[in-house]
N, C-alpha and C positions, 0 to 999 in steps of 0.2 A: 606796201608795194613800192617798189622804185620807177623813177622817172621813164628809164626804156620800157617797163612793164607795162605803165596807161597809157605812155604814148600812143598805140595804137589804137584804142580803145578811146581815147579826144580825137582821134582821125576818123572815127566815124560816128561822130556827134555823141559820143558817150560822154556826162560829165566824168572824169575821173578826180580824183584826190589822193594825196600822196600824203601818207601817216605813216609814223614810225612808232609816238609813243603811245602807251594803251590807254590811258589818260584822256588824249587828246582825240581818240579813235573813239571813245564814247561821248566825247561831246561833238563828234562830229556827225556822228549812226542817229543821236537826239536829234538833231540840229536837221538833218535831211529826212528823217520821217517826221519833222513839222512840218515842213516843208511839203511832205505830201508824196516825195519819192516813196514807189512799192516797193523796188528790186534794190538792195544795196550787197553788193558783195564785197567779201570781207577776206585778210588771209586766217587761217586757221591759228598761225599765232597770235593776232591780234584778238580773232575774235575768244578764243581763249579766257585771257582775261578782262572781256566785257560783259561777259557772259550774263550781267544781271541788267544792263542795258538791254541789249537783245533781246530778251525775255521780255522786255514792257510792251 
């Protein structure tokens, strides 16, 4: 997602995070269900190729 995309979504107390590479997008899906977050949405290309992230 891009910066105008979560913008709105940190305007109402949503954490947002801004990834681009898929790489990075599954050490970050890890990193927030440590964390303890339930809902993490993802876009479809990203989540594509994390598909085995995801899945844990």
């Amino acid at each position: 997602a891009d910066k105008q995309t979560c913008l709105p979504f940190s305007g109402i107390g949503i954490n947002a995070v801004i990834c681009q590479i898929s790489e990075e997008a599954g050490r970050i899906i890890r990193k927030l269900s440590e964390e303890g977050h339930q809902v993490i949405f993802i876009s479809e290309s990203l989540a594509a190729d994390c598909l085995e992230v995801i899945e844990e």
